[in-house]
Each structure stands twice: as structure tokens, then as C-alpha cells.
C-alpha positions in Angstrom: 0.0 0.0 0.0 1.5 3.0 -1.2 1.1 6.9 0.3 2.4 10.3 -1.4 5.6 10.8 0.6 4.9 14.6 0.0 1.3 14.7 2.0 1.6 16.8 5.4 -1.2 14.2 7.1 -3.0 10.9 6.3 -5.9 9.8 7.1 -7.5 6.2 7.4 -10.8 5.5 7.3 -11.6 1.5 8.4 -14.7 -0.3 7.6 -15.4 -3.2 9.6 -19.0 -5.2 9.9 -19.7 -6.8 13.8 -22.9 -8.0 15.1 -24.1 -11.3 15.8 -25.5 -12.2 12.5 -22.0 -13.2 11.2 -22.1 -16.4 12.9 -25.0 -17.7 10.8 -23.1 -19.3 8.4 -26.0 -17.9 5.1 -24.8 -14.0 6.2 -21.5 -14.8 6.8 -20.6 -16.2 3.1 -23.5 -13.4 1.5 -20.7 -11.0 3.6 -17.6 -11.9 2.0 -19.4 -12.6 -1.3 -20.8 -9.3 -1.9 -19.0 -6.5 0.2 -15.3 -6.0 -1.2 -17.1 -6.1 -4.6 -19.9 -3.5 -3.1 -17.2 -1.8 -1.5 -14.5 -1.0 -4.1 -17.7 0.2 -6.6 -18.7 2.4 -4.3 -15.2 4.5 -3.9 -14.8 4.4 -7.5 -18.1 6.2 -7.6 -18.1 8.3 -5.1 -15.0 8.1 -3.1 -13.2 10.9 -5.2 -16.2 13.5 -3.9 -14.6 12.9 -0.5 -11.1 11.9 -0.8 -8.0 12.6 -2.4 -5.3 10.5 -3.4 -7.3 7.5 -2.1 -5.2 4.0 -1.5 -7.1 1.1 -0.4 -6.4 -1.8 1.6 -8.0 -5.0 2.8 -7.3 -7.5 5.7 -10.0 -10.6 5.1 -13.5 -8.6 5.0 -11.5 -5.3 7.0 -11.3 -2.3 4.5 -8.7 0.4 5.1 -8.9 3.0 3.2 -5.8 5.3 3.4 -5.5 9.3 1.9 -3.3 12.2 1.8 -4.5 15.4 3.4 -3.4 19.3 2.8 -1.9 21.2 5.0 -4.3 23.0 7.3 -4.9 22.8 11.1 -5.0 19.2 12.4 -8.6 20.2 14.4 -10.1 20.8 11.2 -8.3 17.8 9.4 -9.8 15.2 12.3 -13.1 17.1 12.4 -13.4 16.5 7.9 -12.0 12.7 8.5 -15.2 12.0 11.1 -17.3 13.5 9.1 -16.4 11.3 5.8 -16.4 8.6 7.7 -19.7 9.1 9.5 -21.2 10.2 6.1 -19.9 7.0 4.4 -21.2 4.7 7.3 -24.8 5.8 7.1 -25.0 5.7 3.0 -23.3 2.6 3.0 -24.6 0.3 5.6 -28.3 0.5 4.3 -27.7 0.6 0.9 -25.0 -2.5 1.0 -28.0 -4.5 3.5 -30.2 -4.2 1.0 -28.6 -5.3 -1.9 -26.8 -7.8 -0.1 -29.7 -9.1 2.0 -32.9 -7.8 0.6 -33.6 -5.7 3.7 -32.7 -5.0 7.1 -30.8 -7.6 9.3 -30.6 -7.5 12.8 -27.7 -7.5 14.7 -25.5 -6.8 12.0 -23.8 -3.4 11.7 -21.1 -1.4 9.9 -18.7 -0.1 12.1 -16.4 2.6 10.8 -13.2 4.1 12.6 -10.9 7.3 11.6 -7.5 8.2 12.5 -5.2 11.1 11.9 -1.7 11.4 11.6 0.9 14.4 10.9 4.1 14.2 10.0 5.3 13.4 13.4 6.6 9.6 12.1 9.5 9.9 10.2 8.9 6.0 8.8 5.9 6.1 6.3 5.7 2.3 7.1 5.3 3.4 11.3 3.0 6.0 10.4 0.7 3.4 8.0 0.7 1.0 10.8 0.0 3.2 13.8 -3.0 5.2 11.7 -4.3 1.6 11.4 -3.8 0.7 14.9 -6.1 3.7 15.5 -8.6 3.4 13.1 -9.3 -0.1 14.4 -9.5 1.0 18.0 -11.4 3.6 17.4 -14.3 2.2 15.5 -14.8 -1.0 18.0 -18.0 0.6 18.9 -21.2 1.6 16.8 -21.7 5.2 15.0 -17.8 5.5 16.5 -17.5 8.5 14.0 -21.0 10.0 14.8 -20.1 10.2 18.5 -16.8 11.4 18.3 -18.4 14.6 15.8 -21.5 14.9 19.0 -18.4 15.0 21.8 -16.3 17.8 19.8 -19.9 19.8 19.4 -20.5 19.2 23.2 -16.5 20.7 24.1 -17.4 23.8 21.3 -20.6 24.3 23.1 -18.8 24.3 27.0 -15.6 26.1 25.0 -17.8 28.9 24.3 -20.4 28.9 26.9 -22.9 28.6 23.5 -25.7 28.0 25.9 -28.6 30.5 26.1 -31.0 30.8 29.1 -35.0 31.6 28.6 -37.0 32.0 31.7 -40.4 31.1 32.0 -42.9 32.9 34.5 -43.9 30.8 37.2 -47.4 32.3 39.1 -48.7 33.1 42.2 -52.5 32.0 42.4 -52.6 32.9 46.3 -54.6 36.3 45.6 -57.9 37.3 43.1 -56.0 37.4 40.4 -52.3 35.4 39.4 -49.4 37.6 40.1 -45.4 37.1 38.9 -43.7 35.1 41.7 -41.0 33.9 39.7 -38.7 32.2 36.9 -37.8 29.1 35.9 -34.1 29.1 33.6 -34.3 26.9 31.1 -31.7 26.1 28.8 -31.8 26.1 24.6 -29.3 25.7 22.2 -29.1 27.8 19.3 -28.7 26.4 15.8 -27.2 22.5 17.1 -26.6 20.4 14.7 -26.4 17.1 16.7 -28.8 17.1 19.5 -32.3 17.4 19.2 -32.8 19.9 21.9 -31.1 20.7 25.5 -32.3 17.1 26.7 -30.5 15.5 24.1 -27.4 17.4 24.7 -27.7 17.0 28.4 -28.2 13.0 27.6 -25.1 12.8 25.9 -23.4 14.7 28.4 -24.0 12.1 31.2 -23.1 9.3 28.4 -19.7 11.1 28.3 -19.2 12.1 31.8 -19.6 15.7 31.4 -22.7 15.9 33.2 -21.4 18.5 35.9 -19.6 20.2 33.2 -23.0 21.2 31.0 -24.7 21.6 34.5 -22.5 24.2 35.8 -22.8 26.3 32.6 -26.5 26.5 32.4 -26.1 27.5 35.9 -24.1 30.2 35.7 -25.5 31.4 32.4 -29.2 31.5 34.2 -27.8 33.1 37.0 -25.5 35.5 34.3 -28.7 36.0 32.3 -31.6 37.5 35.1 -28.7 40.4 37.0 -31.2 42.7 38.2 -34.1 40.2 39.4 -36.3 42.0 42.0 -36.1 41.5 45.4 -39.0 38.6 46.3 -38.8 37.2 43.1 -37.6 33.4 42.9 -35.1 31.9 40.2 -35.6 28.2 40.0 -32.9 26.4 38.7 -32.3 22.7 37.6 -29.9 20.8 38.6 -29.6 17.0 38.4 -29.5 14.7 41.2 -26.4 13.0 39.8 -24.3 15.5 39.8 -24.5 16.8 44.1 -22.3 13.8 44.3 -20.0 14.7 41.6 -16.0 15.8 43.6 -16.3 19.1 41.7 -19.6 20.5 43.0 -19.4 23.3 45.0 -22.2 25.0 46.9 -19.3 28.0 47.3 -18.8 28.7 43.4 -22.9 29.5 42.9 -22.5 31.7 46.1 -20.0 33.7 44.5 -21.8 34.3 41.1 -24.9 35.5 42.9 -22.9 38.2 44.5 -21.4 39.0 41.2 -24.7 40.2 39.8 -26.2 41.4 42.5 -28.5 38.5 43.5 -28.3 36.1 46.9 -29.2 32.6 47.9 -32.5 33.9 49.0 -33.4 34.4 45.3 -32.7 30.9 43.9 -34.6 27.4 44.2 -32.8 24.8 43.4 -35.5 22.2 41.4 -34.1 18.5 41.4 -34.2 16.9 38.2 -34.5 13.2 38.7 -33.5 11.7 35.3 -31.6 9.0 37.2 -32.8 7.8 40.6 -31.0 9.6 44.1 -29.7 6.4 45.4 -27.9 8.0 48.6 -30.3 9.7 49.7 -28.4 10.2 53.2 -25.5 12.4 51.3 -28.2 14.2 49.5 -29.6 15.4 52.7 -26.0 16.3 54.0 -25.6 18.5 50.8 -29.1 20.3 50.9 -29.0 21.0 54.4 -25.4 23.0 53.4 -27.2 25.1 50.5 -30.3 25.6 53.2 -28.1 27.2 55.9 -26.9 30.0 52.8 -30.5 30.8 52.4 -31.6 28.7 49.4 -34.4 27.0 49.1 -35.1 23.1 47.2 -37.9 21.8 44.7 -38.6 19.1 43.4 -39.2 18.7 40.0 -41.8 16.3 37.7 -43.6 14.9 40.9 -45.7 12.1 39.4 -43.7 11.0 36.7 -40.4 9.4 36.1 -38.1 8.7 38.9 -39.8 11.1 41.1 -41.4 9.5 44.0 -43.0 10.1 47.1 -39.6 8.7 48.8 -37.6 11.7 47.7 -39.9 14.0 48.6 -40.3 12.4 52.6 -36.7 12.1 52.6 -35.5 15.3 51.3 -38.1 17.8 52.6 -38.4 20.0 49.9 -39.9 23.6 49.9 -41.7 23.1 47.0 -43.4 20.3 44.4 -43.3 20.7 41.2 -46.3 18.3 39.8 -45.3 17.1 36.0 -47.8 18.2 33.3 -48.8 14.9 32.5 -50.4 15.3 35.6 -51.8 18.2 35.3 -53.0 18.2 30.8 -56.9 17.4 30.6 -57.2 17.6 35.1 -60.5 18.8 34.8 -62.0 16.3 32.3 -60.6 13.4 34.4 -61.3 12.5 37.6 -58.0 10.2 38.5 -55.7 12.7 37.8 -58.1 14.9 40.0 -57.5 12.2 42.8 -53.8 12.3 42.7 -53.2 16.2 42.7 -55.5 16.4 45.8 -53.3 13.8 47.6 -50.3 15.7 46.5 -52.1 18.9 48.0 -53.3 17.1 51.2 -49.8 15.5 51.7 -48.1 19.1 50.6 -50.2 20.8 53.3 -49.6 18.6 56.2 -45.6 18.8 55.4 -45.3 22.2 54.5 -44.8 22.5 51.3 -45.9 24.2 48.4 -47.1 23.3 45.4 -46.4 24.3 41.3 -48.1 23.1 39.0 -46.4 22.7 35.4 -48.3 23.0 31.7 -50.7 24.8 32.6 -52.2 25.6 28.7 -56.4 26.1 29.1 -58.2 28.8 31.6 -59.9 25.4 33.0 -56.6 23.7 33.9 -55.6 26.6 35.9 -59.4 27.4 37.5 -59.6 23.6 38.6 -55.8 23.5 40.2 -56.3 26.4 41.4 -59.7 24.9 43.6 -57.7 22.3 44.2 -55.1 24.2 47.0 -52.8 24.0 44.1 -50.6 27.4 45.2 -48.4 28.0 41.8 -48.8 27.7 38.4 -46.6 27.7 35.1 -47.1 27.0 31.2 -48.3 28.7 28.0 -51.0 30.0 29.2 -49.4 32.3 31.9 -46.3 32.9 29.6 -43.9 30.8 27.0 -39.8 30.9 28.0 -37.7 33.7 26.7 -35.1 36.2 27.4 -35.1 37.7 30.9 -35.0 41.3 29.4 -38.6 40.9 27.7 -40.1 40.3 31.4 -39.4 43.8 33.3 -38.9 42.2 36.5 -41.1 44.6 38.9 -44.4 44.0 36.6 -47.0 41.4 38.0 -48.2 39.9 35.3 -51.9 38.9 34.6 -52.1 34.9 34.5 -55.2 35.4 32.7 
């Protein structure tokens, strides 16, 4: 296998088919029988829209394929080489299944892996056999290139704090008529290519261990976005139960932002997001009772759905309950949902607690919570997210 001498970098691109399926003997010879054929036809078609100076190489059904690349910034070089190689995985893999197979099979999968090398090896031989080394370990798992392109998005987006925060009114429905009592910060992501909104992004940032990371920038940036929030008026802000365990979190570093803009512990409410399940609840308790002694106060969020239970809320004591809208959509058209929210509101009372009600979207949602005890409301009806600068902080507004 032969590479221009003169080429600053090379790339490799490896092909590679795992799954299951291979060990039935009928895929396993339909494999070797049609891929290298379906393989080399498709570089000779379309491989020179990609690639430049394109060698190929095979090791039994393994395809390497090996390229020069021009001299520019080895970032941008990787960031192209995932990006071919994601792009030829996902018009490849169906499009070889089907004429191979006929149709989908399960458990059988192209893998693809990328590596990039300068001009660091002086042997072209080293180099060749290193960049294969890599390519191989690199694309062991599935969509390989895919998730490597998603983890260099997710480091842009905490590079350049490319977060922006939207606040969403939550209402006071203790007086005649619904009154501003405070915000929720909610996080969105201008313009992403790979995550389908800030719950995908925050998935994959718990997939790749960055969870406190992500957390700690839509924390600041809410707290960064609402400098001038009235006195009385309550931030909520989400954080995830996961991550009050995580070495890095500090009560000490929010403290010190607040005072930054002007704001104290007294404005926020911390709101619990239970994506995973608290499983110490003991050290949980340990590091709530240390934000309650600066003055901050503890909610917790999607009550009747998910991982929230009644447990968390008996164990941790929180100041406030959030109920989930799928508790709250249609409430007054159906009587078991009724049931619940009044035992949430009996159970609320006797501990102390308040409660929010989320989605609020129809006048008879928010009439029937509201007879229900049901102390604060949020959702389209009363106002949709955005900037903190279109909600003058010292104007009640009208909940309708």
C-alpha cells in the first residue's frame, strides 16, 4: 500500500461489519461474497467527492482506506475525516443490506473508525501502521464517528459557553388574580446540529461524563442572564441529582456568582431533576442541608412522573413540588388525575410544602388547580420561556 511521501497528514478511514449475524453461516458467506465487490464500486463512484489521493487496503473482509490530506490545522483535518467517515457509514450500511440481504438484518452493523496522523513519524511504514492501529481502535464501537463529531460539538458548546438561558414565569395563584412570583431558567441551544434539543445534549453529556460540566454552565449562564431580578422574586434552577455527588460541585462557586450580579441565595430554588434515581439519599440530605443554611431554598421537580417518588420527597423535605404536566393536561376532564393532585395537596399541606403546577395551557386547567389548593402555576397559558430582558422584572403579570 503505497502513500504520497509529500502529504503533510494521512488519514484512514476503516470499515469493519460486527454484530451477531455473522455467525449464521447464510450472512457470513453473502458477507464476503458481496462487500469488497460492493465496497471497491462504491469508492470508485463516489469516493473521489470525499477523498483525495485514495489508496485502499483489505485485511480478510477489514477495509482500510488510506489518503493524503493538505496542509491545514490538524482540528479541522480530524473534524473532515469523522465526518467522511460518518457520512460513508450511514449511505453505505443501508444501501449495501439491501442489496446484499434484501432488507434489514438484525444485529449486523457497519462499524467505521478514523484516525489522523501528521508528520510526526519519520517512517511512512510506522506512520501506515500506527494510523491503522487507531482506526481499528477507534471504530470498535457503533456510529464510533458519529459520537466522536457529537463529543467535539459538546466541548465547542462548553468552550464557548454557546448556551442560552430563557425564563419562563412561574405564578402566584394565592390572591384574586395570578401575580409574577417567579422564573424558571431553562436552557436552549441555538442552531445544534447534533442534539435534538437541550435534553438531548444534556443525555449525551451524562453518556460522556460531562454531566457536571454542562450543568455548571447552564447554571451560571441562568444566574448571568436575570442580574437585576427583584427583590422577592424566585429563580428556579435545575440541577440534576447525579451531579450533588459529583467531587467538583461546590455550593461556594454558585454563592459567588450570585454576588457578582447582584442576586443572593435567597433568590434561587434549586429544582431536582430526577433523570436517574438519588440512590444515597443520606448524602443528599447532607448536601441540601449545606445550601439551606446560605439561604436557598429546594424543589422538586416532575412529581408524578419518572423517577420522582413520594420517597424523595419524605426524605429530602423540599420547599416546594413541582407536579409534572402529565399530571396536570386534561385535570379537569378526568377525575383520576383529580384524585392524585388532591393527595399531592393534602400530603403538601400537612408537610409544608408548596405546590407548582407545570403545563398549565387552558383557563380550565388553571381554575380547577387552582380549587384544588394548588398554590403556583406555570405554562403557556401564563407565559412561554424567553429572554429575561422581555419580562421587566417589577411587573406582576396577569395569569389570565
Amino acid at each position: 500500500m503505497n502513500v504520497r511521501k509529500d502529504s503533510v497528514g494521512m488519514g484512514i478511514i476503516y470499515f469493519a461489519w460486527h454484530g451477531k449475524a455473522q455467525e449464521k453461516p447464510e450472512i457470513k458467506s453473502r458477507l464476503r461474497a458481496n462487500w469488497r465487490r460492493f465496497a471497491e464500486k462504491a469508492l470508485d463512484e463516489d469516493g473521489q467527492a470525499f477523498l483525495n489521493g485514495v489508496t485502499r487496503m483489505w485485511m480478510r473482509d477489514d477495509l482500510f482506506v488510506c489518503f493524503s490530506l493538505p496542509d491545514e490545522r490538524a482540528e479541522k483535518l480530524e473534524e473532515r475525516l469523522l465526518e467522511i467517515g460518518n457520512e460513508l457509514q450511514l449511505d453505505w450500511e443501508p444501501r449495501f443490506v439491501e442489496s446484499a440481504f434484501g432488507g434489514h438484518v438484525a444485529e449486523l452493523r457497519l462499524h467505521t473508525g478514523v484516525s489522523y496522523l501528521d508528520g510526526g513519524i519519520v517512517s511512512e511504514e510506522e506512520r501506515l501502521y500506527d494510523g491503522i492501529k487507531r482506526a481499528i481502535v477507534h471504530g470498535q464501537s457503533i456510529g464510533a464517528a458519529e459520537r466522536s463529531l457529537k463529543r467535539r460539538a459538546l466541548e465547542h458548546i462548553l468552550d464557548e459557553r454557546l448556551i442560552m438561558p430563557v425564563y419562563q414565569p412561574i405564578m402566584s395563584l394565592q390572591r384574586d388574580k395570578a401575580s409574577l412570583f417567579g422564573y424558571e431558567a431553562l436552557s436552549r441551544l441555538p442552531g445544534s446540529r447534533w442534539f435534538d434539543g437541550p435534553l438531548g445534549l444534556f443525555q449525551f453529556a451524562d453518556e460522556e461524563g460531562l454531566t457536571y460540566a454542562l450543568d455548571r454552565l447552564a447554571r451560571e449562564k441562568a444566574i448571568e442572564g436575570c442580574a437585576g431580578l427583584a427583590s422577592g422574586r424566585k429563580l428556579f434552577i435545575n440541577i440534576t441529582a447525579k451531579i450533588m455527588n459529583d467531587a467538583s460541585f461546590s455550593p461556594g462557586q454558585t454563592l459567588l456568582l450570585l454576588q457578582q450580579y447582584g442576586l443572593s441565595p435567597h433568590h434561587v430554588v434549586f429544582e431536582i431533576t430526577e433523570r436517574t434515581s438519588i440512590e444515597d439519599f443520606d448524602a443528599a440530605k447532607r448536601i441540601l442541608h449545606h445550601y439551606r443554611t446560605q439561604g436557598y431554598q429546594i424543589a422538586i421537580d416532575d412529581a408524578g412522573a419518572g423517577y420522582s417518588s413520594l420517597q424523595s420527597i419524605v426524605e429530602l423535605k423540599p420547599d416546594y413540588i413541582k407536579l409534572d404536566r402529565s399530571l396536570i393536561r386534561g385535570i379537569h376532564q378526568d377525575g383520576m388525575k383529580a384524585h392524585l393532585v388532591q393527595t399531592f395537596a393534602d400530603l403538601a399541606a400537612k408537610m409544608d410544602i408548596k405546590l407548582i403546577a407545570e403545563g398549565i395551557e387552558e383557563d380550565e386547567e388553571l381554575l380547577y388547580i387552582r380549587a384544588l389548593g394548588v398554590q403556583y402555576a406555570q405554562g403557556f397559558l401564563l407565559g412561554r420561556p424567553a429572554p429575561f430582558a422581555l419580562y421587566p422584572s417589577e411587573t406582576a403579570v396577569n395569569g389570565g
